[in-house]
C-alpha positions in Angstrom: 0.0 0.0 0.0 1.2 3.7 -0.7 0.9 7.0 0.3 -0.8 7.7 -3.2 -3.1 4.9 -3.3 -4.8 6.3 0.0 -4.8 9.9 -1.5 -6.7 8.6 -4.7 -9.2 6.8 -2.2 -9.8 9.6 -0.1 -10.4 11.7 -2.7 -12.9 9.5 -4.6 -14.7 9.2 -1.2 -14.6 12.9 0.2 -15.9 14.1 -3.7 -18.9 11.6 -3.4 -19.6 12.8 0.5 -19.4 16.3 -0.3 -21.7 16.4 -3.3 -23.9 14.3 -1.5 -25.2 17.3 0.6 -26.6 19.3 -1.7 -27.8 16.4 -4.0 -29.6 14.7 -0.5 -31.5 18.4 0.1 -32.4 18.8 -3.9 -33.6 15.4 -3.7 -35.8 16.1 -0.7 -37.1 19.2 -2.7 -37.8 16.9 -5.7 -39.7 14.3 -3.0 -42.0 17.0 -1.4 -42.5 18.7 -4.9 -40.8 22.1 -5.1 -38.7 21.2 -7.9 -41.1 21.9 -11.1 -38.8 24.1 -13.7 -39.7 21.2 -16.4 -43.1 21.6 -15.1 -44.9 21.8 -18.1 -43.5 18.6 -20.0 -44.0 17.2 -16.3 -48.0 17.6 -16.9 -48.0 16.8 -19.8 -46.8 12.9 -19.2 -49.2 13.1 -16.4 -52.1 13.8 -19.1 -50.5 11.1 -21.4 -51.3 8.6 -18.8 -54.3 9.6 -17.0 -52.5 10.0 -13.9 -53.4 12.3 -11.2 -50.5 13.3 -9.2 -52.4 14.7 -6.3 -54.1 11.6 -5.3 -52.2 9.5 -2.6 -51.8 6.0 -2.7 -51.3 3.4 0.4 -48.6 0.7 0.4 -50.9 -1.6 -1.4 -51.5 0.8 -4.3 -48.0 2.0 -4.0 -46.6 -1.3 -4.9 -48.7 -2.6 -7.4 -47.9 0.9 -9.2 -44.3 -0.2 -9.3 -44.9 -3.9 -10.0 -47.0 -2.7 -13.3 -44.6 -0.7 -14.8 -42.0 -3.3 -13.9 -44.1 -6.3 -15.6 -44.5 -3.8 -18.2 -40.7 -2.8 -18.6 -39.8 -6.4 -18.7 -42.3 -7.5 -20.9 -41.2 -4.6 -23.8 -37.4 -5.4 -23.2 -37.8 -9.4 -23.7 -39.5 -8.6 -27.4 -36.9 -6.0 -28.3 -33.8 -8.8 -27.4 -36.0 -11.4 -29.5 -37.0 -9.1 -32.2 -33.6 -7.4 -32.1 -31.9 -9.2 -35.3 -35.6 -7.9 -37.6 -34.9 -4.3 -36.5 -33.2 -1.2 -37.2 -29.9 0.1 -35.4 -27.7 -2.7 -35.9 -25.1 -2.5 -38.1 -23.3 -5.7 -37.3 -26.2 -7.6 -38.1 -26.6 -9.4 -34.7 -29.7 -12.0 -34.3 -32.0 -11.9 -31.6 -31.1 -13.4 -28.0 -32.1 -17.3 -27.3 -35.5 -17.6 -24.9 -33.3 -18.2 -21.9 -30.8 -15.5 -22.4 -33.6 -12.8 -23.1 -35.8 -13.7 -19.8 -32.4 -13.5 -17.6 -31.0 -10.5 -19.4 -35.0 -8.5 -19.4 -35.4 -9.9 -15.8 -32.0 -8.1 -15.4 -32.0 -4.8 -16.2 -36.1 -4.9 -15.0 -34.3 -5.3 -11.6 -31.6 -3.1 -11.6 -29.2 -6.3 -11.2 -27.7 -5.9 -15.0 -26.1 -9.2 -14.3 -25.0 -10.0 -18.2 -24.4 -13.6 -19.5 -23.5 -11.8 -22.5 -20.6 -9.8 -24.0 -22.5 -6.1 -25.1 -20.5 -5.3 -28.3 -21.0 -8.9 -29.2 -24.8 -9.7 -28.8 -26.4 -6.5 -28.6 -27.5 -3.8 -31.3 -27.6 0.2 -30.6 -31.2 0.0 -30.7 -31.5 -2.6 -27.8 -28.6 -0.9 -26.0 -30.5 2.5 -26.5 -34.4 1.9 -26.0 -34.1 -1.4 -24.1 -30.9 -1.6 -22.0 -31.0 2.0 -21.2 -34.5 3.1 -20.7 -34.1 0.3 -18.3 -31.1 1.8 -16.2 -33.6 4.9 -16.2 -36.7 3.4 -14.7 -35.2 0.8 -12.4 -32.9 3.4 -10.7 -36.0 6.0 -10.6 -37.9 3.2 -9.0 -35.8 2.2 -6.4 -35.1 6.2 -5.3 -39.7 6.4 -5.4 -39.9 3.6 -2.9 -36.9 4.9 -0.6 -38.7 8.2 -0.8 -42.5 6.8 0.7 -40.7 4.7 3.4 -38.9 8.0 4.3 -42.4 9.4 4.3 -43.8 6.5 6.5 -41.2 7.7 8.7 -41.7 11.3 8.9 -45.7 11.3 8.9 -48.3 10.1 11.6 -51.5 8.6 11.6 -51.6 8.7 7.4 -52.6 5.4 5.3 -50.9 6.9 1.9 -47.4 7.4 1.0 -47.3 9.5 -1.7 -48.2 8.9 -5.4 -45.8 6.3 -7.6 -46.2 7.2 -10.9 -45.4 11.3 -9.3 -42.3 10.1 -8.0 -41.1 8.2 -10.9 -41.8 11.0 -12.9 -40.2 13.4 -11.1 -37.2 11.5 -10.1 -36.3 11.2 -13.5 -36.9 14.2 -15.0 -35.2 16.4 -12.0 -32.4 14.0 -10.9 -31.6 11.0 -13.2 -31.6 12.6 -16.7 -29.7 16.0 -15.7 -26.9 14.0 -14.0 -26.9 11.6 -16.8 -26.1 14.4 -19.0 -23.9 16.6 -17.4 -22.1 12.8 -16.3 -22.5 11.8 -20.3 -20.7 14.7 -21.6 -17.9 14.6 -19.3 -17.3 10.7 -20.3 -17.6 12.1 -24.2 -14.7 14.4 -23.1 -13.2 11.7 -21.6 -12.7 10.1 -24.8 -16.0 7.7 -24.1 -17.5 6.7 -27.7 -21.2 7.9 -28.7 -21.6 7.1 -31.8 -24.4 5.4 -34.6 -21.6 4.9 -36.2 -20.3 1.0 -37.6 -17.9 -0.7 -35.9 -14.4 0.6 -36.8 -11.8 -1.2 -38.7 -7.7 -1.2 -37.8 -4.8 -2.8 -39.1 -2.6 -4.3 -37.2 1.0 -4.3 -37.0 1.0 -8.3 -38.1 -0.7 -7.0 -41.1 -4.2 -8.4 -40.1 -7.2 -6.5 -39.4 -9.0 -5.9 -35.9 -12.5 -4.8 -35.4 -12.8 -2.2 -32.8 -16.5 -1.8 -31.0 -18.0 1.5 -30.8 -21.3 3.0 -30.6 -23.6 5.2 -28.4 -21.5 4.4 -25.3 -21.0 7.1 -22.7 -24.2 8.1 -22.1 -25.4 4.4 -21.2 -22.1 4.1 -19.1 -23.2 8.0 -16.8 -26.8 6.4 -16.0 -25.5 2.3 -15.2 -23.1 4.2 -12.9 -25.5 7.1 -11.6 -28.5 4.5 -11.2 -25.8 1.5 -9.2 -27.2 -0.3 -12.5 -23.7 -1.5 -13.7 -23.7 -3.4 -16.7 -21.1 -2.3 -19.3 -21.8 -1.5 -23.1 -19.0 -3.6 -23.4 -18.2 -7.0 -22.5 -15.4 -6.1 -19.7 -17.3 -3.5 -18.4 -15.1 -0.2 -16.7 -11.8 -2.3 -17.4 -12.3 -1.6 -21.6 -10.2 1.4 -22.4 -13.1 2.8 -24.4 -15.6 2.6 -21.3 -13.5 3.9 -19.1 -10.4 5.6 -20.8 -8.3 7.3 -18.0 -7.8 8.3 -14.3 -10.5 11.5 -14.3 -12.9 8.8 -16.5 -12.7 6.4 -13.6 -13.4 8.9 -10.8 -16.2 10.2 -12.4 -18.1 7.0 -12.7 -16.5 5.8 -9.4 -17.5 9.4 -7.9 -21.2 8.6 -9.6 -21.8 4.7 -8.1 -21.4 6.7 -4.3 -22.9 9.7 -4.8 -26.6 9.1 -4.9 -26.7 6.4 -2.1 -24.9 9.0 -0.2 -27.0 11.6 -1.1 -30.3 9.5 -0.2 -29.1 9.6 3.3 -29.2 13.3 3.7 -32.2 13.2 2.0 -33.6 11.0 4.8 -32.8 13.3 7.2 -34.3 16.4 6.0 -37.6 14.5 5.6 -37.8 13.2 8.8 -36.8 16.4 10.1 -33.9 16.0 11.9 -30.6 16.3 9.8 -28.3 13.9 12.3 -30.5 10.7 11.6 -29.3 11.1 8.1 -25.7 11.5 9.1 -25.8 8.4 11.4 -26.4 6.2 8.5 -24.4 8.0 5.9 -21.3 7.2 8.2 -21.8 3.8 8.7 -22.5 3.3 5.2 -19.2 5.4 4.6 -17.5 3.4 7.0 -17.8 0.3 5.3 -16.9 1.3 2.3 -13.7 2.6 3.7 -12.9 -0.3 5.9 -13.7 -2.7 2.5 -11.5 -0.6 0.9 -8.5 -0.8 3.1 -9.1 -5.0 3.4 -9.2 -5.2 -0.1 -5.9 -3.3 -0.4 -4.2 -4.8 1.8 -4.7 -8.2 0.2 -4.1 -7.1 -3.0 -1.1 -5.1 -2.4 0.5 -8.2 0.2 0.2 -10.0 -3.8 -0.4 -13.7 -3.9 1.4 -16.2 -1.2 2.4 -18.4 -4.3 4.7 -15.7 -5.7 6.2 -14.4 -2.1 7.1 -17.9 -1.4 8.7 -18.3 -4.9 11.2 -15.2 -3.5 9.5 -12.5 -6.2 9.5 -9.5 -5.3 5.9 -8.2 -4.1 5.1 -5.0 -5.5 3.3 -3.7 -7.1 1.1 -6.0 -5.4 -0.8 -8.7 -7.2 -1.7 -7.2 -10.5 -3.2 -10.1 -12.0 -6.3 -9.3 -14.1 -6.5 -5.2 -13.2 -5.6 -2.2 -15.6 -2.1 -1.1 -15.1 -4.0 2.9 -15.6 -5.2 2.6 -12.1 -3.5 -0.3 -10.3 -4.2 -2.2 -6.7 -5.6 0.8 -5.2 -8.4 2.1 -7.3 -9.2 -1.2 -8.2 -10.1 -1.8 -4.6 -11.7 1.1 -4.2 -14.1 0.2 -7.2 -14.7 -3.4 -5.5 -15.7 -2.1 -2.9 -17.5 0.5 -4.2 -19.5 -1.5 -6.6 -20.2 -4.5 -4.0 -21.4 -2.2 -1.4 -23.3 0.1 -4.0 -25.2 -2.6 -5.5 -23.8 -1.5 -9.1 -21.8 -4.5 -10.7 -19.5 -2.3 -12.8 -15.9 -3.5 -12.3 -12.9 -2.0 -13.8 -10.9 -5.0 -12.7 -11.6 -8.4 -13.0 -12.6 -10.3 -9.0 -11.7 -13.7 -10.6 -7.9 -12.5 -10.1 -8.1 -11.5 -6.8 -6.4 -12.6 -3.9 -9.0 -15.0 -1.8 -8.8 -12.9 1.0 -9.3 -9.8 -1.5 -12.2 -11.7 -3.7 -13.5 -12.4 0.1 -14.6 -9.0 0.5 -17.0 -7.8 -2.4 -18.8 -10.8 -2.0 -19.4 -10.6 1.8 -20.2 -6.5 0.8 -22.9 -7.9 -1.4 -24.0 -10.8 1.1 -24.7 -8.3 4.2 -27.8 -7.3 1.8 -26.2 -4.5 0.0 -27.0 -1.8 2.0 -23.5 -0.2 2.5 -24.3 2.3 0.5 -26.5 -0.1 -1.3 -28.5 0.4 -4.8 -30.1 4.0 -5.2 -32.6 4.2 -3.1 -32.8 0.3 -2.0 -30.1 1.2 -0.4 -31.7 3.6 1.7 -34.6 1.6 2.5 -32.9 -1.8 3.2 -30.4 0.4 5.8 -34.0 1.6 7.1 -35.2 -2.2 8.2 -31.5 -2.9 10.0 -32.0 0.3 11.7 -35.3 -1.1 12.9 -33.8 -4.4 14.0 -30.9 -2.5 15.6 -33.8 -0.5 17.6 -35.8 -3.9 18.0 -32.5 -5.4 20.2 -31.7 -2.6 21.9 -35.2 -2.3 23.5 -35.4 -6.0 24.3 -31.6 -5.1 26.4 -33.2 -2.3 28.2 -36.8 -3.9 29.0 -38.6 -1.4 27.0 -41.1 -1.0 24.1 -38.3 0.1 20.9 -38.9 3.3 18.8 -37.4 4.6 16.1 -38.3 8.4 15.1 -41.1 8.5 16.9 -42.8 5.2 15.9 -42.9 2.0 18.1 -41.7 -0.6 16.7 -44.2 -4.0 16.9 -43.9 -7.5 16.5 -45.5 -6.8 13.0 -42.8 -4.9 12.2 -40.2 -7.1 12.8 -41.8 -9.8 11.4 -42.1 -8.3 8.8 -38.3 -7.0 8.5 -37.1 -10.6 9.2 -39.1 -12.0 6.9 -37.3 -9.3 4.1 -33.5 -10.0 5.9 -34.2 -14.0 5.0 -34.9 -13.8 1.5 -31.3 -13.2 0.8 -29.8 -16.4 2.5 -32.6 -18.7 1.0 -31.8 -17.8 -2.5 -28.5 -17.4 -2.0 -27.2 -20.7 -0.1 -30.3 -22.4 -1.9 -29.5 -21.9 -5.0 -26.0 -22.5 -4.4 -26.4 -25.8 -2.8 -28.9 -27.1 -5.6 -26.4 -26.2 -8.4 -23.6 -27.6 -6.5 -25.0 -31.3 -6.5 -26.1 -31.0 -10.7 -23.1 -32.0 -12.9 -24.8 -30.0 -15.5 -23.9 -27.0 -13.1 -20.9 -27.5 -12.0 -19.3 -28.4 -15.8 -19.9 -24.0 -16.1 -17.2 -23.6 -13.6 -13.7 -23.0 -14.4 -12.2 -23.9 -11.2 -12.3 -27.1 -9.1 -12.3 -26.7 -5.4 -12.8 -23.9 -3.1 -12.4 -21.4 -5.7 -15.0 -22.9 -7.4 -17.4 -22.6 -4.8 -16.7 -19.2 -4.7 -17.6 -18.6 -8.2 -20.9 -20.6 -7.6 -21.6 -18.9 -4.8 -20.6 -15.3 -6.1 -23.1 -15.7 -8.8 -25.9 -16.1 -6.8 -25.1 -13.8 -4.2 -24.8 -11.3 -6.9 -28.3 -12.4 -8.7 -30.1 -12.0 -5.6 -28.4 -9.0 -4.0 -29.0 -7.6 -7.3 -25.9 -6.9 -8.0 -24.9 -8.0 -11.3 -20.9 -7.9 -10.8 -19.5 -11.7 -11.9 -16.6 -13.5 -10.2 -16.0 -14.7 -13.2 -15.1 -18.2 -14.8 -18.5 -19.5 -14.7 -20.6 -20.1 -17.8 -23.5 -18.9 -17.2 -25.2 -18.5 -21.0 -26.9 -21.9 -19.9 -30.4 -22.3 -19.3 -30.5 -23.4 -16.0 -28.1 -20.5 -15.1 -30.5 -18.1 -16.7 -33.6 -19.2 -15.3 -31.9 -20.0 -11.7 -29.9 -16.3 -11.5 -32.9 -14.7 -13.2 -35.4 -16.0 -10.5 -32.9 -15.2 -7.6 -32.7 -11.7 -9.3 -36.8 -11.2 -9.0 -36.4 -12.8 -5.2 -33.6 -10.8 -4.3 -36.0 -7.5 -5.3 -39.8 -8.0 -5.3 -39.5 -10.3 -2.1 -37.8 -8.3 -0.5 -39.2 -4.8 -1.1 -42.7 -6.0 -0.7 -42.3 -6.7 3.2 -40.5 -3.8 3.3 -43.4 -1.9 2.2 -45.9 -3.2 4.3 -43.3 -2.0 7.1 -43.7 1.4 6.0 -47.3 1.0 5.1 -47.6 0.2 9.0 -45.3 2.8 10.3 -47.6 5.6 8.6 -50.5 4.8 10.0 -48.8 5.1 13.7 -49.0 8.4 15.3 -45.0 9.8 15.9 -44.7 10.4 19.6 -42.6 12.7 21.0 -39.5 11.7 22.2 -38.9 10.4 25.8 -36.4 10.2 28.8 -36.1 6.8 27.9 -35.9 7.2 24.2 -32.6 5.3 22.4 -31.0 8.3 20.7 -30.6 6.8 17.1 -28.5 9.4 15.4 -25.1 9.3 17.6 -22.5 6.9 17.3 -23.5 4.6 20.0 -26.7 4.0 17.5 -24.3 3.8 14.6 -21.9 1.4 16.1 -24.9 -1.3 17.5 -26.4 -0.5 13.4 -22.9 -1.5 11.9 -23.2 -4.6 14.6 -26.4 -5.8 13.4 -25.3 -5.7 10.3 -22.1 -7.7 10.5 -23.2 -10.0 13.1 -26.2 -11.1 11.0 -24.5 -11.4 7.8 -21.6 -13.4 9.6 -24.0 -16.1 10.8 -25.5 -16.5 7.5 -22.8 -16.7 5.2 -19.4 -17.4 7.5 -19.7 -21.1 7.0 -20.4 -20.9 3.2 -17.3 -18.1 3.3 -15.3 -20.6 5.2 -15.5 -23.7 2.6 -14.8 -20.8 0.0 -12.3 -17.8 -0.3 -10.7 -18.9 3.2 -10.3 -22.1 2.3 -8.6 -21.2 -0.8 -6.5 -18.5 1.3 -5.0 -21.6 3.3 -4.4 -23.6 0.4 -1.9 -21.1 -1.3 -0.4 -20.5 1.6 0.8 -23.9 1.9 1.7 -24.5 -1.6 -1.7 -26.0 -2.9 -3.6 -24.7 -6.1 -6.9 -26.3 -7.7 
C-alpha cells in the first residue's frame, strides 16, 4: 500500500460525501414537490397517462404501481432482445437473443441487477442498447429512489394510510435527478474520450498485417446512467476495465464518484424529511465506513500479492496485478470493489476472478450483508432503514422497553415483517448454491475445481439475488438453468424483499409519531451507529461465514501452503 493509493481513495470518497449534501437536500425538494422548472413537459406525461399526481396512494397501491410498470418494462425489453436481429440500429447484423438469455437478461436490467451472461458489443444492437438496455437503467434506478422516498415518508408522517403517489415520484425523479446527472455525467465521459456514436464498428490494421474490429457505438451516455442509477452493466463486455468505457484516471473517478454519490445523497435526503438532519448522518457514516474499511481489506490483500509468488522469493510490488488495468493499479481497483459490491452497481474496472482470496472475500461478503452499504439507489436507503429497525428492536429487548425509532414503536409486525425481508437473501443465496452444486450440468460451467470454485458458484448467486450484477467470473452462465436460476434469484432478491419492506412502512404511517422520551434510544449518535454497523455484521456473519469458510478462506490456506486447484 502507498501514500498515493490512499490519497486517490480519499479523494474518490470525500468528492462523493461532499456532493452528497446538496444532492440529498435537492432530492428532498424533488420528493415534497418544489422542484417543477420542467413543469410543463411534467403535466404533460401526467395527461399522457391519465394520472393524477395529487391523489395518494397506500402501500398496497404504491406497490402494485411499481410492479405494473416493472411487468411492463420487462415485458417490452424481452420482445426488443428477441425481435432485435428484424430491426433497425444494428449494423453488425446481430440476431435476436435465445429464450433463456432474453428472460435472464429482461429480468435483469427490470431489476436493476444488470447481471449479463453476455458480451454487449457482441450480442447487442444500438437500438436494444439505446431503447431497451437503457430506458431500463432509467426506470429501475428512478424506481428504487420512489420507494426509498415513501418509506422516508412513512417515517416522517403520523397517523396517514398513503405514501405519496408512484407514478409522481417516478416521474419526477427522473426528470429532475436521473436525466440532468446523466447528461452533465454523459458529456464529461464524451470528453473523456468515451464513444457515442451510430456509427459502424471501426476497422484497424494491425501491426501483423491483419485487421481488428474495434467496438464503438452510443456508449458514454449508457455508461453515466448504469453508474449514476448502481445499474452496472457495461456497453462492453469487460465493463469499466475496456479502455473505451472507461479511458483514463479522471474517467474512472467520475463513474467511481457517480456509483457513491446518490446512495450517499439518499441519506441526507432521509434526514431532512424526517426532520432531523443527524438521523441522516448516522447512516451515511456507517455506510461510509464500510466502504472505507472494505477498501483498506481489499488493499491490503491485493497489495500483500499472492502467497504463491512471495514464497517463490518474487519480489511483491506492485502488489498482485493479475487481471486489473495497469491505468489505475491495486488501489483504485479496490476502491471500485468495494464501491461497486457495497453500492449494488456490478460495474468493475478489474476483474474479481484474479483476486487474492482474501481480496475476492470482501466484495462478496459486501454484497451478502444485503447491499446496503451504501446499497443500490434508493434500496439502499430503504434496506439500511429495516436494519435500523432491527438494531432498535434489540436494543429495547436489552433495556426492558417498548423500541422506537423516530417516533414510531416498533411491533412484533414490524419485525416480522423486517425478518421475513432480511431471509430472503440467504434462501436464495445458499439455496441456489447448494442445488447447483449437487447437478453435474452446473458444476461443468465452472472454471475452477475446489474452493475457488465454490466461490464462483456462490458469487453468482449472491450477486443475482443482491442484485448486484458484478460476476466473479469463470463460470458459464449462457446456460439455461443459469439463466432461469440467476434470473429468479434476481426477481427474489427485489420483489420479495421490497414488498415486506413496504408493508413496514405502510404500518409505520399509519402510527402516530410520539414525542421523544427520557427513555428514548437516541438513534442518530455513534452509539446507535456502532450497534447498526453490529447488526449488520453479526447477522450477515452467521448467515454466510460457514459458506465463506469452505470458500475464499479455504482457498487462502491452500496457497499458503503450496496448494492450487
Amino acid at each position: 500500500m502507498t501514500l498515493l493509493g490512499w490519497a486517490q481513495i480519499a479523494l474518490t470518497l470525500a468528492l462523493a460525501a461532499l456532493a452528497a449534501v446538496p444532492l440529498g437536500h435537492y432530492a428532498a425538494a424533488i420528493a415534497e414537490g418544489r422542484v417543477r422548472w420542467l413543469r410543463p413537459l411534467e403535466a404533460l406525461l401526467y395527461r399522457a397517462g391519465g394520472i393524477d399526481p395529487t391523489a395518494g396512494q397506500g402501500w398496497r397501491g404504491y406497490v402494485l404501481a411499481m410492479l405494473a410498470v416493472n411487468l411492463a418494462g420487462f415485458l417490452l425489453l424481452y420482445a426488443l432482445l428477441r425481435l432485435q436481429g428484424a430491426l433497425p440500429l444494428n449494423p453488425r447484423g446481430l440476431p435476436g437473443l435465445s429464450p433463456w438469455l432474453a428472460f435472464n437478461t429482461a429480468v435483469s436490467f427490470v431489476t436493476n441487477t444488470n447481471w449479463q451472461a453476455y458480451s454487449g458489443e457482441a450480442a447487442m444492437s444500438y437500438l436494444t442498447q439505446m431503447a431497451g438496455l437503457t430506458v431500463q437503467n432509467f426506470l429501475s434506478a428512478a424506481t428504487g429512489i420512489a420507494l426509498a422516498l415513501a418509506f422516508c415518508r412513512a417515517l416522517a408522517a403520523g397517523g396517514v394510510a398513503r405514501l405519496g403517489n408512484f407514478w409522481a415520484d417516478l416521474t419526477r425523479v427522473t426528470l429532475y435527478l436521473l436525466l440532468p446527472l446523466a447528461l452533465l455525467l454523459g458529456l464529461a465521459l464524451v470528453a473523456c474520450g468515451v464513444p457515442q456514436t451510430l456509427a459502424d464498428y471501426a476497422e484497424a490494421r494491425t501491426l501483423e498485417g491483419g485487421t481488428q474490429l474495434i467496438a464503438l457505438g452510443p456508449a458514454a451516455f449508457q455508461v453515466a446512467i448504469k453508474q449514476l442509477g448502481t445499474n452496472g452493466g457495461g456497453f462492453f463486455g469487460v465493463n469499466s476495465a475496456h479502455p473505451l468505457e472507461n479511458p483514463n484516471a479522471l474517467s474512472n473517478l467520475l463513474q467511481c464518484w457517480a456509483i457513491l454519490v446518490i446512495p450517499f445523497a439518499l441519506c441526507v435526503t432521509f434526514g431532512r424529511l424526517v426532520g432531523d438532519a443527524r438521523q441522516g448522518r448516522a447512516l451515511l457514516a456507517v455506510m461510509l465506513g464500510f466502504v472505507l474499511a472494505g477498501t483498506a481489506a481489499i488493499y491490503a490483500a491485493e497489495a500483500a500479492g499472492n502467497p504463491l509468488h512471495l514464497a517463490a522469493g518474487l519480489d511483491p510490488a506492485p502488489g498482485n496485478m493479475e487481471g486489473k488495468e495497469v491505468r489505475f493499479g491495486t488501489a483504485l481497483s479496490a476502491l471500485w470493489a468495494a464501491a461497486t459490491t457495497g453500492a449494488s452497481s456490478g460495474s468493475v474496472n478489474a476483474m474479481h476472478d484474479s483476486f487474492t482470496p482474501l481480496g475476492g472475500m470482501v466484495p462478496l461478503f459486501l454484497i451478502q450483508l444485503g447491499e446496503v452499504l451504501p446499497g443500490g439507489v434508493g434500496s439502499g436507503l430503504y434496506g439500511m432503514l429495516v436494519f435500523a429497525l432491527l438494531a432498535v428492536f434489540i436494543a429495547g429487548l436489552m433495556v426492558g422497553r417498548t423500541p422506537e425509532y423516530l417516533g414510531k414503536k416498533v411491533q412484533a409486525r414490524e419485525i416480522k415483517l423486517a425478518m421475513l425481508a432480511v431471509l430472503v437473501l440467504p434462501a436464495a443465496i445458499l439455496g441456489l448454491t447448494a442445488v447447483s452444486l449437487v447437478l453435474p450440468s452446473a458444476t461443468a460451467s465452472l472454471a475452477n475445481a475446489g474452493p475457488h470454485g465454490l466461490s464462483e458458484m456462490l458469487y453468482a448467486y449472491s450477486s443475482a439475488a443482491g442484485n448486484n450484477g458484478s460476476a466473479f467470473g469463470g463460470l458459464t452462465a449462457d446456460t439455461p438453468w443459469f439463466n432461469t436460476t440467476l434470473g429468479l434469484a434476481m426477481l427474489l432478491g427485489r420483489y420479495a424483499y421490497l414488498v415486506p419492506v413496504m408493508a413496514i412502512a405502510g404500518s409505520l404511517a399509519a402510527k402516530p409519531r410520539a414525542p421523544e422520551g427520557a427513555g428514548t434510544l437516541p438513534t442518530h449518535g455513534p452509539l446507535f451507529a456502532g450497534l447498526l454497523a453490529g447488526v449488520i455484521l453479526i447477522l450477515g456473519g452467521l448467515q454466510f461465514l460457514p459458506s465463506l469458510a469452505l470458500g475464499p478462506l479455504a482457498e487462502h490456506f491452500s496457497l499458503l501452503a503450496g496448494k492450487t486447484f
